[in-house]
C-alpha positions as CSV (number, residue, x, y, z in Angstrom):
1,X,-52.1,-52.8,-6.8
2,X,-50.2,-50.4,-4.8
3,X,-46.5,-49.4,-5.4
4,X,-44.2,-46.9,-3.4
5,X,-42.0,-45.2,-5.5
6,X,-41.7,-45.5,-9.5
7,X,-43.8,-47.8,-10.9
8,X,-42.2,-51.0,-12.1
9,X,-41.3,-51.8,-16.1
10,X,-45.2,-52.5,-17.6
11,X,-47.5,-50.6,-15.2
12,X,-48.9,-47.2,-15.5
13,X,-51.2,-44.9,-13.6
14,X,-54.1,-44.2,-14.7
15,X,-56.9,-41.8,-12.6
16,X,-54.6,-42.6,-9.8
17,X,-55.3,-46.7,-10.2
18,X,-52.3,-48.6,-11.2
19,X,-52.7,-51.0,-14.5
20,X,-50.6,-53.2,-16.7
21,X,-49.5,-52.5,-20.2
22,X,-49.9,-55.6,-21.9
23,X,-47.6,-54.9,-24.5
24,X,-44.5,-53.9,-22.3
25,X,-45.1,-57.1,-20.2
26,X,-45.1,-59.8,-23.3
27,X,-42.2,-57.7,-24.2
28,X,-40.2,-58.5,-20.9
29,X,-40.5,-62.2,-22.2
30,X,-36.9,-61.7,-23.7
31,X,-35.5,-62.0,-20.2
32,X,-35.5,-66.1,-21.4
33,X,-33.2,-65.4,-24.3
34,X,-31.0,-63.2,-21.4
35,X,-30.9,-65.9,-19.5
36,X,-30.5,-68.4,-22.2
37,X,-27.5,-66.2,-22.6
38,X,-28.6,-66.1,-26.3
39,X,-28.0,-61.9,-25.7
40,X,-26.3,-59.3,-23.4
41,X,-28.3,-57.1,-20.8
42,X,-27.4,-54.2,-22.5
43,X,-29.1,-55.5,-25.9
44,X,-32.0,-56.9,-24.4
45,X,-32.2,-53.4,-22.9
46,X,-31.8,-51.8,-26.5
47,X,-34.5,-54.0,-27.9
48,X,-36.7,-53.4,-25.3
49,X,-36.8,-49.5,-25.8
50,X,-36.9,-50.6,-29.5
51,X,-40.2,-52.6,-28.9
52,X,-41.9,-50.3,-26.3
53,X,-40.5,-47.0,-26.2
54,X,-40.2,-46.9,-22.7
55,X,-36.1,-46.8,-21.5
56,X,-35.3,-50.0,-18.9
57,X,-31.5,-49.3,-18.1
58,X,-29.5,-53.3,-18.7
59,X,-29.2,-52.6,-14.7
60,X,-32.9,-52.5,-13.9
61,X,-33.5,-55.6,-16.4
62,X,-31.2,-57.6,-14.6
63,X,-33.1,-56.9,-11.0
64,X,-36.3,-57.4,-13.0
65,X,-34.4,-61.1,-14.3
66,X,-32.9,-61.3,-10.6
67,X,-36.5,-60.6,-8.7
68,X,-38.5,-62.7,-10.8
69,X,-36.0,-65.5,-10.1
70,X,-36.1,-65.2,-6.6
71,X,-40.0,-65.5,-6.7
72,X,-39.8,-68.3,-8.8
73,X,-41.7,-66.8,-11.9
C-alpha cells in the first residue's frame, strides 16, 4: 500500500513497507456504537487512545466514520 502524507489510524511503516496493526483496526470497530449514537466522538476518541495508545483526535474519527461511509464499508 502506498500513502502520501501520514499514515492513516492502524498502519505503520515498517523497513519502508506499510502494514496494518491488527489491534488498532478491530479497535476502530467502535465507530458502530458512534454511529449508533450509543457515545460522543470525543469518547470514542478517549477510548481509543485508552485501547491502543495511539492519539486519533474526535475530528479525525469522524472523517475516518465519514470516509468509510462514503465507500460503503
Amino acid at each position: 500500500m502506498k500513502f502520501r502524507g501520514p499514515l492513516p489510524f492502524g498502519y505503520k511503516k515498517e523497513d519502508g513497507i506499510v502494514v496494518e496493526i491488527p489491534e488498532e483496526l478491530e479497535a476502530l470497530e467502535i465507530k458502530d456504537l458512534i454511529k449508533d449514537k450509543s457515545i460522543s466522538l470525543r469518547e470514542g476518541s478517549a477510548w481509543l487512545e485508552f485501547r491502543t495508545g495511539r492519539k486519533l483526535s474526535y475530528q479525525g474519527l469522524k472523517n475516518k466514520i465519514d470516509k468509510d461511509a462514503r465507500l460503503g464499508n
